[in-house]
C-alpha positions as CSV (number, residue, x, y, z in Angstrom):
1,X,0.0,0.0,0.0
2,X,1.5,3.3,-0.7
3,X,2.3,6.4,1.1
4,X,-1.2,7.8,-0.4
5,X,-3.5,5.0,-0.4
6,X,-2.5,4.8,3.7
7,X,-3.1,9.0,3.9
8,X,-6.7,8.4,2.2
9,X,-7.5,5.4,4.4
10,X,-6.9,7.6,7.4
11,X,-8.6,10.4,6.0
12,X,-11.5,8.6,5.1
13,X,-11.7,7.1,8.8
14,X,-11.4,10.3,10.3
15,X,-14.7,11.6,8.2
16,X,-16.4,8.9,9.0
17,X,-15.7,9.4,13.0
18,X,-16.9,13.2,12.6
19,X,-19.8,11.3,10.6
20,X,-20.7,8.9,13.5
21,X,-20.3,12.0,16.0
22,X,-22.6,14.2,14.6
23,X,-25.2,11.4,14.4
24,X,-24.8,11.2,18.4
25,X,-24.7,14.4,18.8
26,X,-28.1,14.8,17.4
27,X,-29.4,11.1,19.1
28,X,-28.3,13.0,22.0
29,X,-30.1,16.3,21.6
30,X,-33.6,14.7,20.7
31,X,-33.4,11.8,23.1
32,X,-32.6,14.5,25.7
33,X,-35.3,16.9,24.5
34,X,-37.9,14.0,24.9
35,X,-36.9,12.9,28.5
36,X,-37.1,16.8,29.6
37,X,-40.5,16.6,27.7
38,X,-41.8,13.9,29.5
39,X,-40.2,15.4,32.8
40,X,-42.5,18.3,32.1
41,X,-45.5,16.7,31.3
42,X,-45.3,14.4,34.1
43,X,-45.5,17.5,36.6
44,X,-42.2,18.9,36.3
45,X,-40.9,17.6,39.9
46,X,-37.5,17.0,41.0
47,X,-35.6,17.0,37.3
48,X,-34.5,13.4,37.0
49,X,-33.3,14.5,33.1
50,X,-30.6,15.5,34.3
51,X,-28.7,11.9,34.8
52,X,-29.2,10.4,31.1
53,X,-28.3,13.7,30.4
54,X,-24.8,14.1,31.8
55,X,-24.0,10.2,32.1
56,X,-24.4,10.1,28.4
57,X,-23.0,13.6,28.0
58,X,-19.9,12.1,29.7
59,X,-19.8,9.5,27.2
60,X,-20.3,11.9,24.6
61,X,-17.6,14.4,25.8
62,X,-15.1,11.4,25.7
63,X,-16.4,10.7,22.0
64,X,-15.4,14.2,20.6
65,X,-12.2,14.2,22.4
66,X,-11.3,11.2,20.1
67,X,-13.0,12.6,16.8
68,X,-11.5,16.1,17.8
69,X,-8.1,16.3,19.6
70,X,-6.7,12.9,19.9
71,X,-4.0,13.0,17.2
72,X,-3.8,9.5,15.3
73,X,-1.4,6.5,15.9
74,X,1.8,7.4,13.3
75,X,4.3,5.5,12.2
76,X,7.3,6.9,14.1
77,X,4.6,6.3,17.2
78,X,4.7,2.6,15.9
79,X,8.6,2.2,15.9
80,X,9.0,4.2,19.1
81,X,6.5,1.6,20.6
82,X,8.7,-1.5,18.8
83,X,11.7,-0.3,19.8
84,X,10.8,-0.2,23.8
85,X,9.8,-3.9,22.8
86,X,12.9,-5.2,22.1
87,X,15.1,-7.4,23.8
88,X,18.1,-5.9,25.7
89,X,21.2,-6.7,24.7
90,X,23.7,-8.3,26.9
91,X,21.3,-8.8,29.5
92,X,20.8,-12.2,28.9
């Protein structure tokens, strides 16, 4: 596989993450909207919304942190981690 074809792949998976986000964002947002719509409906007592809300909206949070600002796995990341594998030498 070339240099290219490997930039594309990555490229293409890092669409479709900010794909699959913005599909949970907006799962979020009217799943949300209905349990605060029920809430109200239901008397509007103590606002028990509010733990889907932020249990999911931890999840959430963790999910745009990897679409966002986690930087991908590189190559030199891959040697770096091969070379702390190897044996030592002359410590047999």
């Amino acid at each position: 596989m070339s240099s290219d074809e490997i930039r594309r792949e990555a490229a293409i998976q890092r669409v479709k993450a900010k794909r699959d986000f913005t599909t949970h964002v907006a799962a979020y947002v009217i799943v949300n909207a209905g349990l605060v719509g029920i809430w109200a409906l239901s008397g509007a007592g103590y606002f028990w919304p509010l733990w889907p809300i932020l249990g999911w909206g931890i999840g959430l949070a963790l999910n745009a942190w990897t679409v966002f600002v986690q930087r991908p796995i590189t190559e030199e990341d891959i040697r770096s981690e091969m070379r702390r594998d190897e044996p030592r030498r002359g410590t047999d």
